[in-house]
BAKE-208819 format. One line per field, with one value per residue (C-alpha): residue number from 0; x, y, z. Coordinates in Angstrom, 3 decimals, always signed. Example, Ala and Ser with C-alpha at 12.3 -4.5 7.8 and 13.67 -1.06 7.14 Angstrom:
<recs>
num = c(0,1)
x = c(+12.300,+13.670)
y = c(-4.500,-1.060)
z = c(+7.800,+7.140)
</recs>
This chain:
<recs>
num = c(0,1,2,3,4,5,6,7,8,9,10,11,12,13,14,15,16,17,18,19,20,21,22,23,24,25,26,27,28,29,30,31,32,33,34,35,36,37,38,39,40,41,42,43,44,45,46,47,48,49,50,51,52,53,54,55,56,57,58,59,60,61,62,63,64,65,66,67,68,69,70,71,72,73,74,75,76,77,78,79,80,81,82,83,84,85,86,87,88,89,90,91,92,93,94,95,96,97,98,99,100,101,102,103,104,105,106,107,108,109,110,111,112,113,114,115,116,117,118,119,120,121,122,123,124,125,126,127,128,129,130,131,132,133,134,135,136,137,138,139,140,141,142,143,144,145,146,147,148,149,150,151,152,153,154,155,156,157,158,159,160,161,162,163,164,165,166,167,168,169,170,171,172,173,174,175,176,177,178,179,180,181,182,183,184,185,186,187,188,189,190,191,192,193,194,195,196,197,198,199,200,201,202,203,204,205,206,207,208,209,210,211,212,213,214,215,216,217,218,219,220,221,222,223,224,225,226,227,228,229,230,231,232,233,234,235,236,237,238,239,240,241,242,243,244,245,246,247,248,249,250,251,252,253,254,255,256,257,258,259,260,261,262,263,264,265,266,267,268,269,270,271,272,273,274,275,276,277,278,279,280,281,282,283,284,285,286,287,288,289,290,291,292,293,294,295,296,297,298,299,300,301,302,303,304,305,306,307,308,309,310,311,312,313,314,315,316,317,318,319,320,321,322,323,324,325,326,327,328,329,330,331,332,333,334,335,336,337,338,339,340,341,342,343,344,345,346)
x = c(+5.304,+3.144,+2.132,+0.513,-0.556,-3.613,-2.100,-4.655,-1.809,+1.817,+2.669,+2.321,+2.218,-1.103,-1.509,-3.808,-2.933,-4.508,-7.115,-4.940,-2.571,-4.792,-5.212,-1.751,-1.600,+1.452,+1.451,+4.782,+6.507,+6.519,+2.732,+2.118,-0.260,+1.045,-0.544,+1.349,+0.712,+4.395,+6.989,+8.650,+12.548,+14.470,+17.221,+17.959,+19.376,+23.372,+22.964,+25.618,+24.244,+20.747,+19.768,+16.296,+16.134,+13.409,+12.450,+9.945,+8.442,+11.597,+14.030,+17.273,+16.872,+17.953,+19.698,+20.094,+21.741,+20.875,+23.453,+22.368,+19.066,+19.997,+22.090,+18.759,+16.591,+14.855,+11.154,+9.295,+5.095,+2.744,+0.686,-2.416,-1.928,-5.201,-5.695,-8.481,-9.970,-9.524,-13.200,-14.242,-15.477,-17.395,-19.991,-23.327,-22.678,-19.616,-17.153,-13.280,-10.121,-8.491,-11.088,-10.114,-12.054,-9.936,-6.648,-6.151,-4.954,-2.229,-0.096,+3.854,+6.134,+8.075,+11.349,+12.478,+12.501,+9.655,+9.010,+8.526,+12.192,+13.197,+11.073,+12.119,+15.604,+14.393,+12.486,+8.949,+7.860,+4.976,+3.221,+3.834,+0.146,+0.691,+3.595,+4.239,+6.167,+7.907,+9.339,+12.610,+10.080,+9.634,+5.890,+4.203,+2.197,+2.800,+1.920,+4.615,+2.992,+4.862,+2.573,+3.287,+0.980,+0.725,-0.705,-1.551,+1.358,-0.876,-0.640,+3.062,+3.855,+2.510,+1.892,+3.908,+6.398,+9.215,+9.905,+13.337,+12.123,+9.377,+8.770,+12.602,+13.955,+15.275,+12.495,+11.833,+12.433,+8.762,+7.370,+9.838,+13.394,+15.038,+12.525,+8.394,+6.234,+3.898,+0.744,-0.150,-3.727,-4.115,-4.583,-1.567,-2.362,-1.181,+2.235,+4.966,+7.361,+10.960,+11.295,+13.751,+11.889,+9.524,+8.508,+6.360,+3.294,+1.400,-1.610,-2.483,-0.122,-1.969,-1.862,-3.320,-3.415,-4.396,-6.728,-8.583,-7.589,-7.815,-11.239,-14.881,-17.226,-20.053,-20.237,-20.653,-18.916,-15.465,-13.313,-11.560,-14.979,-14.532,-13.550,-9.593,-9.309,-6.993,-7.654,-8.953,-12.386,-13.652,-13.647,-14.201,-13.023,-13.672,-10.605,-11.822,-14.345,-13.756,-17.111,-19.392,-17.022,-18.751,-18.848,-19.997,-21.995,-20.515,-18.337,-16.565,-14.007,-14.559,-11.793,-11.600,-9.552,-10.948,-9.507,-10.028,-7.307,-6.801,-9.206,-9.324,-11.205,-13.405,-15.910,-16.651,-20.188,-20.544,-24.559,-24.442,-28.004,-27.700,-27.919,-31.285,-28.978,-25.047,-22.907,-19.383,-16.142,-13.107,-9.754,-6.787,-3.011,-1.618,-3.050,-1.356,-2.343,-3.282,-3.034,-5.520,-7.236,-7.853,-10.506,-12.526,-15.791,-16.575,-19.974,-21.539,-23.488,-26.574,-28.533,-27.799,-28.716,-27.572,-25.871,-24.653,-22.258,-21.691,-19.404,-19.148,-16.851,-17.300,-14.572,-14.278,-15.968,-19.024,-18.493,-20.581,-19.800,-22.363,-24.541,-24.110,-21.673,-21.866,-20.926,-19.176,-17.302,-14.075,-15.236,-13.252,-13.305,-15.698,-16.940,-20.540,-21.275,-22.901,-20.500,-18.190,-20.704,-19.845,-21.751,-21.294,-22.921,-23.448,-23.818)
y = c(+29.289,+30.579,+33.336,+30.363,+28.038,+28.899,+28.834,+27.447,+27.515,+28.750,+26.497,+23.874,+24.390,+23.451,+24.264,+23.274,+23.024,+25.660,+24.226,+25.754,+23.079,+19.889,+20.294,+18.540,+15.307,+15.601,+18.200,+19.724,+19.474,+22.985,+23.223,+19.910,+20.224,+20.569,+18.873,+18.629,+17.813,+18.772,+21.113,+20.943,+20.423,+23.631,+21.786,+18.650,+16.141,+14.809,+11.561,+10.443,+10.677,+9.554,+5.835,+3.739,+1.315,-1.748,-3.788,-4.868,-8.149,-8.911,-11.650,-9.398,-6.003,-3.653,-0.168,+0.753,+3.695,+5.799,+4.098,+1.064,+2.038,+3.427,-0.046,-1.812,-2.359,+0.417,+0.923,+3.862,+4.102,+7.374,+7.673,+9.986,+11.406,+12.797,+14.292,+12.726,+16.056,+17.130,+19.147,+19.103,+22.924,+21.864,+20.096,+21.496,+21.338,+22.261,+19.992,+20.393,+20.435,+22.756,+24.258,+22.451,+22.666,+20.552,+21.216,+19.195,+16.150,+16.024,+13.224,+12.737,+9.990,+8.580,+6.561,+4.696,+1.019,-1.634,-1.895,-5.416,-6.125,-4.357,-6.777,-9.519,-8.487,-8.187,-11.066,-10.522,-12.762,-14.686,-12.286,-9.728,-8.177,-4.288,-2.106,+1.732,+4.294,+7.465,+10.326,+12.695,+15.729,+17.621,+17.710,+21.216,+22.382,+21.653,+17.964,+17.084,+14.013,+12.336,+11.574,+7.983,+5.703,+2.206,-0.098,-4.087,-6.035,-7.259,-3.616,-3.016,-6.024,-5.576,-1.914,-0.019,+2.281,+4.019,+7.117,+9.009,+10.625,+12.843,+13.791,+13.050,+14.757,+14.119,+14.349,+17.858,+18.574,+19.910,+16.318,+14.048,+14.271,+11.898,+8.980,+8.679,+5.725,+5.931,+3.033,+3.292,+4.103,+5.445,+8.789,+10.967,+10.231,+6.654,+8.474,+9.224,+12.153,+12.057,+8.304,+7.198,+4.116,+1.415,-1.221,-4.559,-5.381,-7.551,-4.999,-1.615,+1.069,+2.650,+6.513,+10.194,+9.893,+6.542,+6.449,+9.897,+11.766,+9.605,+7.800,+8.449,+9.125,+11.047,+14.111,+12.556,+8.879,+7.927,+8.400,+5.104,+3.282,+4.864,+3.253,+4.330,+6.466,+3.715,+4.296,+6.867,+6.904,+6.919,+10.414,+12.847,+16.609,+18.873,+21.472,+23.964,+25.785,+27.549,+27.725,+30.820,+31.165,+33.712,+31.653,+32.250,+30.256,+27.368,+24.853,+24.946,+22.262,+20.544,+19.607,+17.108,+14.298,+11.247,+8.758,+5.460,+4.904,+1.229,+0.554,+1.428,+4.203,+2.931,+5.387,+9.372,+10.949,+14.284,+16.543,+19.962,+19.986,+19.385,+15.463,+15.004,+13.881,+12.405,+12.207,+10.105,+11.768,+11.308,+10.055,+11.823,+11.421,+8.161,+5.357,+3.773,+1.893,+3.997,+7.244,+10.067,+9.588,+12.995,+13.415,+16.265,+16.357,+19.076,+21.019,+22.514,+25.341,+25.841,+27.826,+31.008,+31.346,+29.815,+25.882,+23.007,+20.790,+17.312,+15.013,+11.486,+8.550,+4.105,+1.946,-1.788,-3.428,-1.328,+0.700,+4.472,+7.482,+8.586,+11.309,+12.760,+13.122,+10.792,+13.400,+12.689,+15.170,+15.556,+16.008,+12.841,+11.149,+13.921,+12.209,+13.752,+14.092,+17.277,+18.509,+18.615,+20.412,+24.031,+26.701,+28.749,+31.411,+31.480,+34.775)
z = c(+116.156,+118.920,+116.842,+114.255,+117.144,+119.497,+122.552,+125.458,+128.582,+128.916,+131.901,+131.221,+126.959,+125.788,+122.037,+119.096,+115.631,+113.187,+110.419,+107.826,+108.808,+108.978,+105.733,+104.774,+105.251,+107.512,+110.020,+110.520,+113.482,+114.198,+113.813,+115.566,+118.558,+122.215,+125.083,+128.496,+132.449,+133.593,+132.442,+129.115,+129.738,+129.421,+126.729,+124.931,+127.874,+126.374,+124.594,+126.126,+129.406,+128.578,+129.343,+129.222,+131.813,+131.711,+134.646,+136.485,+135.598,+133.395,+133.216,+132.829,+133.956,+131.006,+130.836,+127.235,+125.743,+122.682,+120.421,+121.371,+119.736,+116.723,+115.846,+116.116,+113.498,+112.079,+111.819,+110.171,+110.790,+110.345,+113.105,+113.635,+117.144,+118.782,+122.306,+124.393,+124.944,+121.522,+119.962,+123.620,+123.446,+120.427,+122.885,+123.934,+127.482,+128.934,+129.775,+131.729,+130.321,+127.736,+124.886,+121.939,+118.872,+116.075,+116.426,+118.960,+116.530,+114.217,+111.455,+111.723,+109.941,+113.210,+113.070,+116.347,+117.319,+117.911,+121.929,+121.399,+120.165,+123.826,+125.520,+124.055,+124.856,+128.895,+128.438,+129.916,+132.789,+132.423,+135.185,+133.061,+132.385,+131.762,+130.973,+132.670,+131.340,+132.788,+131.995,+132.655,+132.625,+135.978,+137.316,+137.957,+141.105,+144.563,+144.629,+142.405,+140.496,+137.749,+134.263,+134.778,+132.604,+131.400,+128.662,+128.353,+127.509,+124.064,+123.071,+123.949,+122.031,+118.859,+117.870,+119.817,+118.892,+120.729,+118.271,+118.191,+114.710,+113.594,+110.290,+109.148,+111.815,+115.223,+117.613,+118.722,+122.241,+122.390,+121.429,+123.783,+122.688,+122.383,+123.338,+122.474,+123.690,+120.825,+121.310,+117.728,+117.206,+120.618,+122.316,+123.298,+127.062,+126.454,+124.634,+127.037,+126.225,+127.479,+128.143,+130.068,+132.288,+131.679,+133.978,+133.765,+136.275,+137.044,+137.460,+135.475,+136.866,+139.581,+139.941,+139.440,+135.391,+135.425,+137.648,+138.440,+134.863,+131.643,+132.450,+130.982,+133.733,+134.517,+137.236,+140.504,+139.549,+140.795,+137.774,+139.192,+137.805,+134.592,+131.441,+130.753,+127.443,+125.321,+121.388,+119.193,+118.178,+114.532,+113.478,+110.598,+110.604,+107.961,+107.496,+104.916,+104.429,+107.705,+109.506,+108.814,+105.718,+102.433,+99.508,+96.009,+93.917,+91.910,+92.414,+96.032,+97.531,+100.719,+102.397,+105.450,+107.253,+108.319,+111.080,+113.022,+115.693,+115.115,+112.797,+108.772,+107.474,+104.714,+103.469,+104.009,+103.001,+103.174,+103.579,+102.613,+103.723,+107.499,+106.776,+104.626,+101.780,+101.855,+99.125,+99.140,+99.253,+97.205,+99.258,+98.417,+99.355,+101.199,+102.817,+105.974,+109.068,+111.977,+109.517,+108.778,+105.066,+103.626,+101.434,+99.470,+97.898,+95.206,+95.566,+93.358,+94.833,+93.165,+95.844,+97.842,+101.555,+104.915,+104.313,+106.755,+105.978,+107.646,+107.355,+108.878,+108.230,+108.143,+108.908,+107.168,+109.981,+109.009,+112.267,+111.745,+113.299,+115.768,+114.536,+118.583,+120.611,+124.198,+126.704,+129.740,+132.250,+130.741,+127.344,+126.064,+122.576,+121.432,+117.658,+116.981,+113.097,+114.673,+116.693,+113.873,+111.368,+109.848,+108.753,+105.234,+103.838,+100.095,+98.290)
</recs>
């Protein structure tokens, strides 16, 4: 699909999703946005041969094959998956990493088993503070450094997911076949592909991605000081028109997607003014935890010229998205009700 897909890096495969594609509630696994550190493993690894082992902080050290997880009980969750760098060329000043505008985010149906029936099979010591995962995937450059991260135990234990399925099907080799640590709610940094370990500390896992990559900081700080990117930040995107779109006059649909990470999206208002007036949107489609709502709003285009349209989004707690972005070096958790405006022109 790389002739769909806007294709940021070969090696390793960084790839957003198009708009056109955002605009379904689920995005399709071959559309699905790509986002590596390492190498993406040249074929699927035999089943029969694969094995997840758990230890650490454990009371039985566990080595657990893929049949053994399909004969435990099943669980089935949508989960909107966002990078942490994802609208991070939408920012006034520049910031590193990839140049994603939207795409950068995308909503599966994954099948797999709760983490927290593993652990209770291991039996977590009471020392037990964090959990790490790890990968099969090979490392690129010279320095060879495995994408090794790790989560509290709180997290692991009550909405985590590890996902063999994704969207009814097995999980692509592209997204982690056959194993996906998915911390519902949270940015893909805190989703390993390719499981095959996981170990419990006592302490944070300490490392390159934990510690110098996935952190907010300023230019100049040590990242290590930084606050670690965890969940995904309440967001609203607005997927059609396309910006410095020709429309006519008369009644136009607004498309968008609206999301929260953990929390539930409540309310989205919509300016076609450049936000001297809002107007509420309309959900449409499903409703699930830790899911994208998609919602429209029909305007009714009275007035030719030059228009921008905003669109911003209130969880239940009464949480607002910020009207600006809070810029920091890496361009993380990008949410500006102005960075996300368009621009139409109606003729």
């Amino acid at each position: 699909m790389d002739e769909l897909m806007r294709v940021m890096s070969p090696k390793p495969r960084n790839a957003e999703t198009p708009k056109l594609y955002l605009r379904s509630w689920i995005t399709a696994n071959s559309v699905f946005f790509d986002r590596n550190q390492g190498e993406i493993p040249e074929k699927l690894i035999d089943l029969a041969e694969w094995q997840l082992s758990i230890d650490g902080l454990v009371e039985t050290p566990l080595s657990i094959n893929f049949e053994t997880l399909l004969s435990m009980p099943k669980a089935i969750v949508a989960n909107t998956l966002e990078c942490s760098g994802n609208s991070r060329s939408l920012l006034e000043k520049k910031a590193s990493g990839n140049p994603w505008t939207i795409g950068g985010v995308g909503n599966a149906v994954w099948g797999g088993v709760w983490l927290k029936d593993l652990l209770g099979k291991a039996g977590a010591t009471p020392s037990a503070k964090h959990v790490a995962f790890e990968g099969y995937d090979k490392p690129l450059g010279k320095s060879q450094i495995k994408f090794i991260r790790s989560i509290p135990i709180e997290k692991a234990m009550s909405s985590t997911l590890l996902a063999y399925e994704m969207n009814g099907e097995p999980l692509p080799l592209k997204h982690g076949f056959p194993l996906r640590g998915l911390a519902l709610g949270w940015t893909g940094a805190n989703c390993i592909k390719w499981l095959n370990k996981i170990t419990l500390l006592s302490e944070p896992y300490s490392g390159f991605y934990m510690d110098q990559v996935y952190r907010i900081h300023q230019t100049g700080q040590d990242p290590k000081t930084g606050t670690p990117v965890t969940d995904i930040n309440l967001k609203s995107i607005i997927t059609q028109p396309e910006t410095d779109a020709t429309l006519p006059l008369g009644q136009t649909t607004i498309l968008g997607a609206a999301y929260a990470g953990e929390s539930n999206v409540e309310k989205v208002e919509v300016s076609t003014d450049g936000g001297e007036s809002w107007q509420t949107a309309e959900f449409i489609g499903p409703h699930e935890p830790f899911a994208w709502r998609h919602w429209q709003y029909v305007w009714n285009v009275l007035q030719p010229g030059s228009h921008s349209i905003l669109s911003r989004t209130i969880d239940s707690n009464g949480k607002e998205q910020p009207m600006n972005a809070t810029w920091n070096k890496h361009g993380y958790n990008n949410n500006g009700v102005r960075e996300h405006g368009i621009t139409v022109r109606v003729v």
